[in-house]
VOGUBA-640279 format. One record per atom (N, C-alpha, C): residue in three letters; x, y, z. Coordinates in steps of 0.05 Angstrom, whole numbers, padded with zeros to 5 digits, always signed. Atoms other than C-alpha are relative to their C-alpha. Layout:
AlaXYZ...
# end
This chain:
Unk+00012-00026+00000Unk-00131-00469-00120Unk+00014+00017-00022Unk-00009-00022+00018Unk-00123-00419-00179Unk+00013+00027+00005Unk-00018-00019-00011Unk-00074-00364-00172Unk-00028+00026+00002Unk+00017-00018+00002Unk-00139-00320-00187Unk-00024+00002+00026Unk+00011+00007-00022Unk-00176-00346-00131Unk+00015+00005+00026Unk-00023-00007-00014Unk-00113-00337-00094Unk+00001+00028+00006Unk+00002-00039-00007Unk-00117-00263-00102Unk-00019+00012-00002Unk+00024-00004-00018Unk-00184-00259-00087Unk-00015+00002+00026Unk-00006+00007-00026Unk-00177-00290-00024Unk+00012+00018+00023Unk-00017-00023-00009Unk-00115-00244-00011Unk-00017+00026+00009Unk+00011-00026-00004Unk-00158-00185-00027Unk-00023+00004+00026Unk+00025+00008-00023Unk-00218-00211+00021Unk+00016+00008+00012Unk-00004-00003-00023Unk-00168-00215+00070Unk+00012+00026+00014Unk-00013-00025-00005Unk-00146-00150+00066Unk-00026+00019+00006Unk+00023-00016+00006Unk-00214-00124+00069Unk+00001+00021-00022Unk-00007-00017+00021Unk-00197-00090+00006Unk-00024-00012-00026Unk+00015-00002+00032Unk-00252-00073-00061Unk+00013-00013-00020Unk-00024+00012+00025Unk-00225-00087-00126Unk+00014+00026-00003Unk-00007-00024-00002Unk-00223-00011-00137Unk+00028+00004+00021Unk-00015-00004-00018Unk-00183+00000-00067Unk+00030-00018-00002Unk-00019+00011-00002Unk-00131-00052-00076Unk+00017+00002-00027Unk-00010-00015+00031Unk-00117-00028-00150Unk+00016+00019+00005Unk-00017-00026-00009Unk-00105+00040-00121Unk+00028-00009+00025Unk-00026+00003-00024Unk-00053+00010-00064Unk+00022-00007-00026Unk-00024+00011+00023Unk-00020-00027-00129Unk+00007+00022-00015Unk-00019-00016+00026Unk-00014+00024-00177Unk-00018-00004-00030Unk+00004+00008+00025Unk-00057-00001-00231Unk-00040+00005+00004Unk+00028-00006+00005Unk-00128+00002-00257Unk-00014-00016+00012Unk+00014+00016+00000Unk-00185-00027-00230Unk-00012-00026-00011Unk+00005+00028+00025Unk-00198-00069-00295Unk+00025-00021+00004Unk-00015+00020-00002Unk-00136-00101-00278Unk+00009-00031+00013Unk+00013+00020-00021Unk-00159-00131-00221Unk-00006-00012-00001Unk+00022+00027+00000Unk-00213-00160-00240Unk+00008-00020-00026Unk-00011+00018+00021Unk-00176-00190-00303Unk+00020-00025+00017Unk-00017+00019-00017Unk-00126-00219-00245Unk-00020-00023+00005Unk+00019+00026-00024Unk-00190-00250-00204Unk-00018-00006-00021Unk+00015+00009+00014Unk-00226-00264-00262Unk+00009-00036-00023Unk+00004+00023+00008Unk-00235-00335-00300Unk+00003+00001-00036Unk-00010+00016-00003Unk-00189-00361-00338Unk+00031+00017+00020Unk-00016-00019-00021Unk-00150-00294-00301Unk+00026+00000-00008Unk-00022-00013+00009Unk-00093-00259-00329Unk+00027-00007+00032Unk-00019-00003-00024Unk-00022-00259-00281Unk+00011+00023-00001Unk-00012-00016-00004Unk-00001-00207-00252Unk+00037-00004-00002Unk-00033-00001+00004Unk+00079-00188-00259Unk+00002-00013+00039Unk-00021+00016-00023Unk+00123-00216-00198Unk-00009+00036+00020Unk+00006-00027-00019Unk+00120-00136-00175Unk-00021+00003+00013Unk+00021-00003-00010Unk+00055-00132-00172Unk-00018-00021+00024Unk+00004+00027-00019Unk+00041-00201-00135Unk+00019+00012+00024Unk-00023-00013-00024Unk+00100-00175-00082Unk-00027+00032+00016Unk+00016-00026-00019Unk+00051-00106-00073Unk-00023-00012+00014Unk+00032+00007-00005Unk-00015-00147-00070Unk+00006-00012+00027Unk+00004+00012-00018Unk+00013-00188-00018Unk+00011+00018+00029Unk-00009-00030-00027Unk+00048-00127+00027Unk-00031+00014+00009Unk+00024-00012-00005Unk-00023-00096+00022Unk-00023-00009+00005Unk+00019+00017-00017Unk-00068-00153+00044Unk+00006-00019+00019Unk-00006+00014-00022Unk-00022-00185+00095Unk-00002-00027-00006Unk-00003+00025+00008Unk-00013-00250+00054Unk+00034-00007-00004Unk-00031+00006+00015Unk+00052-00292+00045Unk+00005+00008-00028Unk-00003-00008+00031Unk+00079-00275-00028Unk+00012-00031-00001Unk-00010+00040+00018Unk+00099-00361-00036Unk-00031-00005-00007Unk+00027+00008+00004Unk+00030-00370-00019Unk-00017+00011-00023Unk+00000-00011+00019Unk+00003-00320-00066Unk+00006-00005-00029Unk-00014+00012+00022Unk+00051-00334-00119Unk-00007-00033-00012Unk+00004+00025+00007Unk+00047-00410-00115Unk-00019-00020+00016Unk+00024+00027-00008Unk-00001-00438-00067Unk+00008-00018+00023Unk-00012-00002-00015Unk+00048-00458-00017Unk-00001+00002+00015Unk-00007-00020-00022Unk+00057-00447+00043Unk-00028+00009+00013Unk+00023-00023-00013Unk+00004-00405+00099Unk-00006+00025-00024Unk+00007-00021+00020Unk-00036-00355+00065Unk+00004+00027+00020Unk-00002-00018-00013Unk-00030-00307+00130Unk+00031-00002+00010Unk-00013-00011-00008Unk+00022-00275+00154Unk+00008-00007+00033Unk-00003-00005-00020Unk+00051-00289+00222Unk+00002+00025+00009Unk-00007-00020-00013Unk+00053-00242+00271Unk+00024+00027-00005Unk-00024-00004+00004Unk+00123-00228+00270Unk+00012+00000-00024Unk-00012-00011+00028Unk+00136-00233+00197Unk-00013+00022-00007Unk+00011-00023+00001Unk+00087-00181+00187Unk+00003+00027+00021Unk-00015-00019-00009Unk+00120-00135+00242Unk+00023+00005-00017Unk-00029+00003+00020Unk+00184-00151+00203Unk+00004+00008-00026Unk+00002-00004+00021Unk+00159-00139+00148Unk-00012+00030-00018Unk+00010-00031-00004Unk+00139-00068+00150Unk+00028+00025-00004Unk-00028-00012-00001Unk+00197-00021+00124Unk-00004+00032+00009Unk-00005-00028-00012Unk+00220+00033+00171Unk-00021+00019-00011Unk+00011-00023+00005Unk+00195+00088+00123Unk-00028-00003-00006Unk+00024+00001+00002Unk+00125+00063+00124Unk-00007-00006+00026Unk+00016+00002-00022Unk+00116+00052+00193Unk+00006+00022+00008Unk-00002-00034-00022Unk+00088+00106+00242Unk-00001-00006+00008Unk-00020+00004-00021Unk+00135+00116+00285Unk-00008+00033+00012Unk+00009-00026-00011Unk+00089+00180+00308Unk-00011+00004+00023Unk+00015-00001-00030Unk+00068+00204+00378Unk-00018+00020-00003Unk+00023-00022-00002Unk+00035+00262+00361Unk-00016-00004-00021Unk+00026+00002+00015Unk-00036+00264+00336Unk-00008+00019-00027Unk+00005-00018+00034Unk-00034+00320+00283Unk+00024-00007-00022Unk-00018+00012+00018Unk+00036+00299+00258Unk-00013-00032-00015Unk+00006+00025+00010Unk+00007+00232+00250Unk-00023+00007-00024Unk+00015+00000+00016Unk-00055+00263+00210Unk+00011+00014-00021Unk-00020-00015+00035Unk-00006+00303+00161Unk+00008-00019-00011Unk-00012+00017+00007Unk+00035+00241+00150Unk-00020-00025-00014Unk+00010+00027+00016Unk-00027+00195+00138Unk-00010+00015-00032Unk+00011-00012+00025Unk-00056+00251+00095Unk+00019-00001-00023Unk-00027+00001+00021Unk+00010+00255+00052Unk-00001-00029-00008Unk-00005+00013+00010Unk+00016+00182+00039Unk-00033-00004-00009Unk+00031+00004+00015Unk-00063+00178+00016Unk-00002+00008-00017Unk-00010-00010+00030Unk-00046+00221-00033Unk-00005-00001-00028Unk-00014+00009+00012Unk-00032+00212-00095Unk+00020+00001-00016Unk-00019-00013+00002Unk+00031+00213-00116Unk+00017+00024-00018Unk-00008-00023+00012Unk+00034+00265-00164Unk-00012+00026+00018Unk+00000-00012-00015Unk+00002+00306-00112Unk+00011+00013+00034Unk-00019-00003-00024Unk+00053+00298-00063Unk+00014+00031+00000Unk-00016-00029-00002Unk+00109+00351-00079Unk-00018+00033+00016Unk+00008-00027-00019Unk+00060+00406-00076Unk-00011-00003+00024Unk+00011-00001-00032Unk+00025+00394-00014Unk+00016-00006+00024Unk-00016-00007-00007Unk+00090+00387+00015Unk+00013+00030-00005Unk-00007-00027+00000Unk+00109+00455-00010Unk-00020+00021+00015Unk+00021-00022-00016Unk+00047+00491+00017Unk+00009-00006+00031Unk-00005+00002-00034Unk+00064+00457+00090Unk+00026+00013+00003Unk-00021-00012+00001Unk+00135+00483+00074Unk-00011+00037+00003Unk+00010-00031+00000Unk+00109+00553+00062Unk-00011+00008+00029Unk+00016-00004-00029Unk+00061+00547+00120Unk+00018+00002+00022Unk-00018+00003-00015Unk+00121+00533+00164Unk+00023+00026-00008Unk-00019-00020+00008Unk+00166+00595+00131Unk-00012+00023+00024Unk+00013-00031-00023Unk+00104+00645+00160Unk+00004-00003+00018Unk+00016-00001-00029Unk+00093+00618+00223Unk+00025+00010+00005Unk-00024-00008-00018Unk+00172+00624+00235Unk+00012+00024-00009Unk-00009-00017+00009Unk+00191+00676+00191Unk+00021+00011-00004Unk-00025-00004+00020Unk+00245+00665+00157Unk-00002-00021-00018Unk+00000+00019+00026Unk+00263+00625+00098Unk+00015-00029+00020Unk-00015+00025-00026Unk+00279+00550+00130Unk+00021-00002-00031Unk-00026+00005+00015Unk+00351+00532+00092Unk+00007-00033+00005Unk-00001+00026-00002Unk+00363+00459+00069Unk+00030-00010+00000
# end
């Protein structure tokens, strides 16, 4: 199986577009389809590591063909770092937190500063870091 087919597969199994799984990587759409396309460009080592965090594929398998293409259970709990899992109980915190990482990331800062602000009025005072 061709590494391009390979990350085709991946993407299927992520239920991820070409578009959508571009935007989780970082990179253009066209890049994508140069990956899954015939005779199909390789992605960098980084980028193969994101593709496979973001469609729940092994990265051997991925990479070389190797190995299960899914994810156990348990490596895929394991495999989930702290600051990306929600670890939220409440339902509006949870929809600020998903809204912030949907993002993108040049629109992070401010839309953290406006919730900052929003939080100055309601208590009224300046919060001190």
């Amino acid at each position: 199986m061709t590494p391009a087919l390979r990350i085709r597969l991946a993407r299927r199994h992520g239920g991820l577009s070409q578009a959508a799984l571009a935007a989780a990587v970082g990179v253009q759409r066209s890049a994508v389809s140069h990956w899954e396309g015939n005779p199909g460009k390789s992605p960098s080592a980084a980028h193969l590591r994101e593709i496979a965090m973001v469609t729940g594929v092994q990265f051997e398998w991925l990479a070389t063909g190797r190995g299960r293409m899914a994810l156990s259970q348990q490596v895929e709990m394991d495999s989930i770092a702290t600051a990306d899992a929600l670890l939220v109980d409440d339902p509006l915190e949870r929809r600020l937190l998903t809204a912030f990482r949907d993002s993108p990331v040049r629109a992070r800062a401010p839309l953290v500063e406006v919730v900052e602000q929003l939080a100055q009025r309601r208590i009224g005072r300046p919060r001190t870091s």
